[in-house]
DRENFIKE-316246 format. One record per residue: residue in three letters; x, y, z of N, C-alpha, C in turn. Coordinates in steps of 0.001 Angstrom, whole numbers. Example, Ala and Ser with C-alpha at 12.3 -4.5 7.8 and 13.67 -1.06 7.14 Angstrom:
# DRENFIKE-316246
[node Ala; [13190; -5690; 7800]; [12300; -4500; 7800]; [13200; -3300; 7800]] [node Ser; [12850; -2250; 7080]; [13670; -1060; 7140]; [12900; 30; 7870]] 
//
This chain:
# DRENFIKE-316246
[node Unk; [1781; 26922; -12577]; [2110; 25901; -11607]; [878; 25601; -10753]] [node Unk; [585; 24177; -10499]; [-429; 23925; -9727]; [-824; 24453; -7904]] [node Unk; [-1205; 24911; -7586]; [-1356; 25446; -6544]; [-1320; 24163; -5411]] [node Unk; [-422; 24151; -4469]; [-724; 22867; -3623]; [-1195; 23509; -2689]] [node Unk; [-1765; 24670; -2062]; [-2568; 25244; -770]; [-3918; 24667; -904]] [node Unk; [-4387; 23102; -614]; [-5581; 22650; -508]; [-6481; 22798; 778]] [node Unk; [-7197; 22693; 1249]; [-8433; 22038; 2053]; [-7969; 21262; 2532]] [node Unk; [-7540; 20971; 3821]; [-7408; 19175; 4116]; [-8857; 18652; 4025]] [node Unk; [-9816; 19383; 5018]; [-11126; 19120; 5461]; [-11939; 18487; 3981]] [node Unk; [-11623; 19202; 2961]; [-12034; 18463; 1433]; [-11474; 17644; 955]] [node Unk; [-10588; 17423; 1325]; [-9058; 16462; 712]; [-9675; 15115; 1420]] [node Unk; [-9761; 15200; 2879]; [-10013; 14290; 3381]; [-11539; 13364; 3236]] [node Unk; [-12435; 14414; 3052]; [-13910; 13854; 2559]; [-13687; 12612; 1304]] [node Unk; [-12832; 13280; 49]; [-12655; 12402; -1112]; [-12300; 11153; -728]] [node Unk; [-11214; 11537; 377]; [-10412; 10040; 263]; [-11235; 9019; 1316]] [node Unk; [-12350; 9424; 1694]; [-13048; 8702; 2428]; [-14530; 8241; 1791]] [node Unk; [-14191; 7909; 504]; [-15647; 7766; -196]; [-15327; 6055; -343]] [node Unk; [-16291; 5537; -885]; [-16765; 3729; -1092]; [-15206; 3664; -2228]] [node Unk; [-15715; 4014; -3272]; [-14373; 4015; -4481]; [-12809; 4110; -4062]] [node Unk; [-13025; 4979; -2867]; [-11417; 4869; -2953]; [-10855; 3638; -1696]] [node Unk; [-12007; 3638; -787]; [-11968; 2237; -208]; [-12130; 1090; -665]] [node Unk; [-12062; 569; -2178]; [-12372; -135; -2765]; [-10737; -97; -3629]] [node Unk; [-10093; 1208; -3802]; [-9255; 675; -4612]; [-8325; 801; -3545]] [node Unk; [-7731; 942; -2571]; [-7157; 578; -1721]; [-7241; -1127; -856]] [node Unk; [-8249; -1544; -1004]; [-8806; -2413; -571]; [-7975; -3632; -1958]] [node Unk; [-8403; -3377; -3034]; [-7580; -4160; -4225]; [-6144; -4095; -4474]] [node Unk; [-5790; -2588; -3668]; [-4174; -2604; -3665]; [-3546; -3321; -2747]] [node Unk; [-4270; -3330; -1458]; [-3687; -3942; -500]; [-3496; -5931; -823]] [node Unk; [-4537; -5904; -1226]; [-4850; -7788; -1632]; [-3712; -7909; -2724]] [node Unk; [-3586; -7289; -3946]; [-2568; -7538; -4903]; [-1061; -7316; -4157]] [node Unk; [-571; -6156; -3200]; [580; -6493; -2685]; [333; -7646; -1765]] [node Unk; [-485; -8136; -1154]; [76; -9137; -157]; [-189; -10371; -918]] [node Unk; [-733; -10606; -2264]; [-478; -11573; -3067]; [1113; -11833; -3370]] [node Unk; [1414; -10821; -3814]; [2470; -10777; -4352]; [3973; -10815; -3733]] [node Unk; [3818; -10867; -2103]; [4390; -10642; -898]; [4432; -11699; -802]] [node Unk; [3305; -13083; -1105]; [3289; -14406; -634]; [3920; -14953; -1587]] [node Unk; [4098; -14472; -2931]; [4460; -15198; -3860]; [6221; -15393; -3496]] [node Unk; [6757; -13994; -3415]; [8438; -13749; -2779]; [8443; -14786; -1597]] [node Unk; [8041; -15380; -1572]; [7859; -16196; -213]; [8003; -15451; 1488]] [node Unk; [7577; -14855; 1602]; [7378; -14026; 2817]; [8550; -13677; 3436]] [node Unk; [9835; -12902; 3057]; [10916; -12748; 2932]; [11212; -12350; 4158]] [node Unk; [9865; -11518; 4920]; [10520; -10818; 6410]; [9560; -10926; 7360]] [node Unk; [8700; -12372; 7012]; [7490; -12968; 7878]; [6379; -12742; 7491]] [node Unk; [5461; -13050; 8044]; [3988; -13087; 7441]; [3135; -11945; 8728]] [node Unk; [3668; -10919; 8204]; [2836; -9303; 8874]; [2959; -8651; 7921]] [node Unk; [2122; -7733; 8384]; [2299; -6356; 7386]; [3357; -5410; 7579]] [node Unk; [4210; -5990; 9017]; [5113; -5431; 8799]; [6397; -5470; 8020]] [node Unk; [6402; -7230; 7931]; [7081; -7521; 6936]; [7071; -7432; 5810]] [node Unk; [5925; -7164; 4821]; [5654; -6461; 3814]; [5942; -5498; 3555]] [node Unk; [5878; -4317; 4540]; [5932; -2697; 4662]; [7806; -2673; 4396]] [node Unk; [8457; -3579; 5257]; [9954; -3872; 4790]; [10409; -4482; 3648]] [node Unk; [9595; -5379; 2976]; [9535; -5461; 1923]; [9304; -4102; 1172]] [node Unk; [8749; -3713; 588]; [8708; -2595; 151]; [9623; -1614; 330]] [node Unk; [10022; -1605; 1952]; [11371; -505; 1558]; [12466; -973; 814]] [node Unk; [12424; -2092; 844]; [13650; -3276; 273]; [13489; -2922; -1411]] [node Unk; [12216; -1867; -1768]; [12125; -2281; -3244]; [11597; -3601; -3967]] [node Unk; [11069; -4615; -3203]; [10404; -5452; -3518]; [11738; -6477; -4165]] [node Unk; [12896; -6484; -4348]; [13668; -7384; -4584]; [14277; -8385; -3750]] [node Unk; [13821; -8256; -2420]; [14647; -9402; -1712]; [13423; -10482; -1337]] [node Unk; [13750; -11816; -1664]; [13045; -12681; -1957]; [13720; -13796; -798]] [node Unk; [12359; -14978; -427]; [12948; -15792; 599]; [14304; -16094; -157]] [node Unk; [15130; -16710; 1555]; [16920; -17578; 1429]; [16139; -18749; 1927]] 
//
């Protein structure tokens, strides 16, 4: 079984490199593409997105 007792202090270095700010950076643009496409179901924030998402991504503008 994989050991989950990590490092944060190392954990956290990784996730702070160019690459992973880059693919976060492409995740974020493809959901809020795709947020605009549903027609902005719970407004045009990220918070309404973030509810989107709890929604499961199925509720689409009325």
């Amino acid at each position: 079984m994989k050991d989950l007792n990590f490092d944060r202090k190392t954990t956290t270095r990784r996730a702070n490199t160019a690459s992973m700010r880059k693919i976060v950076a492409g995740f974020c643009r493809t959901a809020m593409d795709d947020y605009r496409r549903a027609g902005y179901p719970f407004g045009e924030t990220l918070e309404g997105l973030l509810i989107w998402f709890e929604q499961g991504q199925f509720t689409t503008d009325n």
